[in-house]
N, C-alpha and C positions, 0 to 999 in steps of 0.2 A: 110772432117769436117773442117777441117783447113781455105780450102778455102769457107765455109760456114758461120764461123766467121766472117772472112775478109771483105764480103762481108753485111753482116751485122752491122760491124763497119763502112763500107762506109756510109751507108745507114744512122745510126744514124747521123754523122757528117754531110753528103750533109743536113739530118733534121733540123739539131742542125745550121747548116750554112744558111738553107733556112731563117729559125724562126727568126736568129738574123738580116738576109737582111730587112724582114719587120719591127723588132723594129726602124732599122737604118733610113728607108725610112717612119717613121712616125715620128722618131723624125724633121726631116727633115722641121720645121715649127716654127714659133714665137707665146711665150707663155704671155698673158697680165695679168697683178697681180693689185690689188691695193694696196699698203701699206702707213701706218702710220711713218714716222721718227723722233726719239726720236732723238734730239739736246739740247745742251745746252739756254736758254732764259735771255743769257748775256746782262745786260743794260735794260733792262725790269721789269718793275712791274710785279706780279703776280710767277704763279710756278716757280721753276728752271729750272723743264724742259718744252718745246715744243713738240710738235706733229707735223709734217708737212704733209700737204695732196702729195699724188705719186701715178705714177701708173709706173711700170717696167716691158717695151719687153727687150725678151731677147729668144735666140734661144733654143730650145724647147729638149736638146740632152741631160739633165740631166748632163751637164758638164759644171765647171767653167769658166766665162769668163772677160775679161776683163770690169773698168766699164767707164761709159759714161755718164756725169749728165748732163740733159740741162735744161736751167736757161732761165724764162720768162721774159717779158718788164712787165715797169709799166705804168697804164694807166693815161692821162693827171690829168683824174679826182678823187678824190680819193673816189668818190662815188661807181665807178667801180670797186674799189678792192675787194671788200665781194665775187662779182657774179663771181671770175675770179676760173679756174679749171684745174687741171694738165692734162686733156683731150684736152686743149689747143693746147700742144704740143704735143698730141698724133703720128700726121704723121713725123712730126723730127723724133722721138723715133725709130717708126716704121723704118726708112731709118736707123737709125745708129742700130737697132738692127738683119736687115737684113745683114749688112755688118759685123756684128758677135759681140757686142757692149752689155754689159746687160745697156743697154737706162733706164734712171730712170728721168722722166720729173717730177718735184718736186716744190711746192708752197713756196718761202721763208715766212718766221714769217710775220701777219699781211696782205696776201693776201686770196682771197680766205675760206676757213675752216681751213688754217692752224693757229697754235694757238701761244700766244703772241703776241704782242705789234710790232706796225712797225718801224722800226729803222731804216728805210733807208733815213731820212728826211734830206734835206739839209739847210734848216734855210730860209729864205728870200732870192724871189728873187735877190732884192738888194743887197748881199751879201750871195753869195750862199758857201757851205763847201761842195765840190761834195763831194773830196779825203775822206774824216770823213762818208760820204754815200755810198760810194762806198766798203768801207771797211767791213764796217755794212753788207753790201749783201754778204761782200766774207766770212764772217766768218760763215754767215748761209751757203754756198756751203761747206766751209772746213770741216763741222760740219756733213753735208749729207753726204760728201765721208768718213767719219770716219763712221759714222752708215754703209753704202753699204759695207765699204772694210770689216766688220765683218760678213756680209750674208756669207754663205757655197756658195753660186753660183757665187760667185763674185772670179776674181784670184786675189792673190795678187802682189802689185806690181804698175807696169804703169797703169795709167786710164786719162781722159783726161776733160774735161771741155768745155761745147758749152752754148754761150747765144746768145740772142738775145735783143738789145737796152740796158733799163737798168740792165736787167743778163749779156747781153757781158759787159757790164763796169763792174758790180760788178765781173766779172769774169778774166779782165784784174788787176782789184784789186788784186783778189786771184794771180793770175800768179806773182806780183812782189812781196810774201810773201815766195814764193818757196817752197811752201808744199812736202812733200815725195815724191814719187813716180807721181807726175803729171808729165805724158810726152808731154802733148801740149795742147795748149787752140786755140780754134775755135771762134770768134766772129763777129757777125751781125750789123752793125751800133751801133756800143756801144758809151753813151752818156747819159745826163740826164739832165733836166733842159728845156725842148722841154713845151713850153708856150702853141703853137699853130704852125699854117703852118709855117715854115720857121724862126721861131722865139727860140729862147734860151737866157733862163736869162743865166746873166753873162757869156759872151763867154770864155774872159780872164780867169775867176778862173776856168772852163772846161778842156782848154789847158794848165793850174797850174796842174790838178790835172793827167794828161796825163804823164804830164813832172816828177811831181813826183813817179807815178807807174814805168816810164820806167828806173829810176835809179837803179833801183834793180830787174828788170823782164830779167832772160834768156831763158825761157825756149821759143821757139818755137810756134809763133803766127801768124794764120794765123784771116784776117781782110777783111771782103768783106762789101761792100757799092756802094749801087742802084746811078747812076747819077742825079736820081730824087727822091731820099730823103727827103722829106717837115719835117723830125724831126732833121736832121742835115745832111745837103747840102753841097756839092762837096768840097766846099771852108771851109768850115768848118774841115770838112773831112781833108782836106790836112794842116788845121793847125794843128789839133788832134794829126795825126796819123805821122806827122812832128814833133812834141815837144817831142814824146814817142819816138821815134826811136832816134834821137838827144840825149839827155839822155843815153841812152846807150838801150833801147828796142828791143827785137829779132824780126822782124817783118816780114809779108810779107803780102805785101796790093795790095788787087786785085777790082779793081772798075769796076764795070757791067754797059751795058747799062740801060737806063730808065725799069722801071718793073712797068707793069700798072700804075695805076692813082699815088700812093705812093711807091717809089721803097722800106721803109721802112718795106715796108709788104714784102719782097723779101725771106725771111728766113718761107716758108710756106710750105702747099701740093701745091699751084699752082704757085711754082718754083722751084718745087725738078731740073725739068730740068736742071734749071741754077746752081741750087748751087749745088748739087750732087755732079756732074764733078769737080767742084774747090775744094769739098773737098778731093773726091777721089784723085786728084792731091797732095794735101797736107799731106794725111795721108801715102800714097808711099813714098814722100821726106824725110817721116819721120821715115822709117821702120814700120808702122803702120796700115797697112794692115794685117787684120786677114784671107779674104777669099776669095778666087778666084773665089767663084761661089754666088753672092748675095741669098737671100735664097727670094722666094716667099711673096708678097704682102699678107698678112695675110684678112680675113673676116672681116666686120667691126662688134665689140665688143658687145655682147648683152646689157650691157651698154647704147649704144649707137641711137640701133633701136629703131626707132618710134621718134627718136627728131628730 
């Protein structure tokens, strides 16, 4: 009898053991959400609060993770901004949510559907106030990471910050404010004030505003930039990323060969290649590595099909 039990308890448990292998091997995938972010609509006409348009991958295992917000460019024209969509940076998201990241690609104030007034104006070219727009963008990010860091799925703690063009400046902004728990900022040819090919009003008040952020920025920044850049060019580049650092900026500046026709487009799906690898380097240097095995390229989003 005894051994009739025993044997019977086996049998539940190898059950009980099988049942939970397959909950484990299906969470085993990246889950897409779209969400609304309540932020403050500081300096703004209208409500108090905003709404920002997001959508957030994040690994599918019902357990808290670390967060990741990435931060779009703005387009020359500001005709473009209405039509722009946090689907944008869907494939970023995807790469850092694969690597275990709850990725939340998010519209600041005035782009896109997201709601309020855009603030990130820098005045005339003639005299341009990057640092005063730049700051603008970081406070709509500080404002995202305080909404995400109250989700239940989100851990508390370290989280990090990725943009690209003008989200990586509004995001080197946030880095010299030294928010909580940011443990490192990622950014893409950050910069703003891009006219046309090769051309930037006021270069000077750029490398002013560089110089200013990096007096007060410690935290851990990694900086990549295409050699063929037509929105701010090599040279440019090394005044930038030379006035920030000089100041006192934590920095680490990795410049890539040419990437297609604009290396500015570098931060895409078609250069995870390239910049994958440099981040994956960066987030080791930095104890930031959540997973050892990247988790599966997800299906593309019902969302999505037929466009």
């Amino acid at each position: 009898m005894r051994h009739c039990k025993s044997t019977v308890a086996w049998l539940l448990l190898a059950l009980f053991g099988f049942a939970g292998s397959i909950v484990m091997g299906r969470a085993e995938g990246i889950r897409l959400d779209e969400l609304k972010l309540s932020v403050p609509n500081a300096g703004s006409s209208g409500p108090a609060t905003a709404r920002l348009d997001a959508i957030v991958l994040r690994p599918d295992d019902g357990q808290p993770h670390p967060l990741g917000l990435l931060n779009h460019g703005s387009p020359r024209s500001a005709s473009d901004r209405p039509s722009m969509s946090p689907y944008g940076m869907r494939a970023q998201a995807t790469e850092f949510a694969r690597r275990g990241w709850v990725a939340v690609a998010f519209l600041r104030r005035g782009y896109g559907a997201s709601q309020g007034g855009w603030a990130e104006t820098y005045g005339p070219c003639a005299h341009p106030d990057y640092a005063k727009a730049g700051r603008a963008g970081a406070s709509d990010i500080a404002a995202a990471a305080q909404f995400m860091l109250s989700q239940p799925y989100v851990s508390k703690g370290k989280w990090i910050s990725v943009g690209r063009s003008a989200g990586a400046f509004a995001t080197v902004a946030l880095a010299s404010t030294m928010p909580s728990g940011l443990a490192a900022v990622i950014v893409f040819a950050p910069g703003r004030g891009s006219s046309g090919p090769d051309t930037v009003c006021g270069e000077d008040e750029l490398v002013d505003a560089f110089a200013q952020y990096g007096k007060s920025e410690r935290v851990p920044l990694l900086w990549v930039s295409a050699d063929n850049d037509h929105f701010f060019g090599p040279q440019l580049v090394t005044r930038l990323s030379g006035a920030f650092a000089k100041a006192g900026g934590n920095l680490t500046l990795v410049k890539t060969p040419p990437f297609g026709s604009d290396g500015h487009m570098l931060f895409g799906a078609d250069g995870v290649a390239i910049w994958a690898p440099i981040v994956d380097r960066f987030l080791k240097a930095n104890n930031l590595v959540l997973r050892d095995k990247l988790l599966d390229v997800p299906a593309q989003p019902a969302q999505l099909r037929g466009r």
